[in-house]
C-alpha positions in Angstrom: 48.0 -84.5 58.3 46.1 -85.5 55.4 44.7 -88.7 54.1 45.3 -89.8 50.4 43.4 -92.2 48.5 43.8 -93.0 44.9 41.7 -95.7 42.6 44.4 -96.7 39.8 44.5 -98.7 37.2 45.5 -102.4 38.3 48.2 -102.3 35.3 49.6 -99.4 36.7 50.3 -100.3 40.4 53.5 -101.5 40.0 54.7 -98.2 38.4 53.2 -96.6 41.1 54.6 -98.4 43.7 58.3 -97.9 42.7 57.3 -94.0 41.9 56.5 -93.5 46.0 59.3 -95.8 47.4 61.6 -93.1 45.6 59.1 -90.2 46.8 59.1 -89.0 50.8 56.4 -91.9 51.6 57.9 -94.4 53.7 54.3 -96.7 54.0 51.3 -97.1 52.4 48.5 -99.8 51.7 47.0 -101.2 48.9 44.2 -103.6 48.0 42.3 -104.6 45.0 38.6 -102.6 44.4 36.0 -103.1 42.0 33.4 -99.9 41.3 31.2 -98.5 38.9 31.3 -95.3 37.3 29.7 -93.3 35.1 31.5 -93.2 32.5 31.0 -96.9 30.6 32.3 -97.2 26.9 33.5 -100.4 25.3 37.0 -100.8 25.0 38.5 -103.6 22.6 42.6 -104.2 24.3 44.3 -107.8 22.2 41.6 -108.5 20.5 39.2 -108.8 23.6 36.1 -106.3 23.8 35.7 -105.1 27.4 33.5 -102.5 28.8 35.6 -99.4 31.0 33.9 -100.1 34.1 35.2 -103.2 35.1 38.7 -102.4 34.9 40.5 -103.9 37.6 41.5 -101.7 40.2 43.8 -101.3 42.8 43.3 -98.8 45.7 46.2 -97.0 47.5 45.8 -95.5 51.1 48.6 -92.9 52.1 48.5 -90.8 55.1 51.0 -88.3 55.5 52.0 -85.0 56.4 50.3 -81.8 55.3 54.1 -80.7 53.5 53.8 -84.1 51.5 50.8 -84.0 50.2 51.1 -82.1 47.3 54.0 -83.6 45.8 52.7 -87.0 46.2 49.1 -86.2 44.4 51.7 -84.9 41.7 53.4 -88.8 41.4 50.1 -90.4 41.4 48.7 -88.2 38.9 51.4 -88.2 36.8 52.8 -92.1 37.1 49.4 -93.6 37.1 47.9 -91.5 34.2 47.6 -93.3 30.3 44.6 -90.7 29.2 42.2 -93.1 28.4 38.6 -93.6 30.6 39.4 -95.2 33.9 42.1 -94.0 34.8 41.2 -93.1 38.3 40.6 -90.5 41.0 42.4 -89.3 44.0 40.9 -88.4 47.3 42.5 -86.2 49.6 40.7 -85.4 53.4 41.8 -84.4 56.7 43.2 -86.9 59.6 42.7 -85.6 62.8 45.2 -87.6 64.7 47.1 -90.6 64.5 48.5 -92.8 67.5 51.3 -95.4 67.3 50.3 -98.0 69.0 53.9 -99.9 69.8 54.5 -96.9 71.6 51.4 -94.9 72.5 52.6 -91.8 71.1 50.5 -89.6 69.1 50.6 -86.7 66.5 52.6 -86.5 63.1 55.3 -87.1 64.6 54.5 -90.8 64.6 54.8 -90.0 61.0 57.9 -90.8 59.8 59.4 -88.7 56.6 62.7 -88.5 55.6 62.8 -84.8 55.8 
């Protein structure tokens, strides 16, 4: 099983979101982050002058199975990308095991994909 975490773009979420209810992910969570980077250039969006690293973020947590992995990294790189700084990372580590714990059960089969 891996674990995927990705730091988007707040503006993007939404397109995100849709893109993995129509992947093989059937949960995930989400919460809004703040961070600091390296990379810090000023930015002018509408008239306003902002500087890159205080973009508002959102933070998606997936865990899935090992066969899902990779075609999920390729929806959040792809949906969430614009190509300007900021855009994000993705983190991807190892779970060990999971438990449900309605029914005590444990594995990846308490992972449920629609393959």
């Amino acid at each position: 099983m891996k674990k995927i975490e990705a730091i988007i773009r707040k503006t993007k979420f939404e397109d995100v979101k849709e893109a993995l209810l129509h992947s093989d992910i059937d949960w995930f969570e989400y919460h809004d982050v703040h961070g600091i980077g390296q990379s810090r250039q000023e930015r002018i969006y509408r008239g306003v002058q902002y500087s890159t690293d205080v973009i508002e973020r959102v933070a998606i947590t997936i865990v899935c199975r090992d066969v899902i992995m990779e075609p999920t990294v390729q929806v959040l790189l792809k949906i969430a990308h614009t190509g300007e700084v900021g855009d994000g990372r993705i983190f991807v580590s190892d779970v060990i095991d999971t438990w449900s714990i309605r029914t005590g059960e444990n594995g990846d089969t308490v992972l449920k994909d629609k393959k």
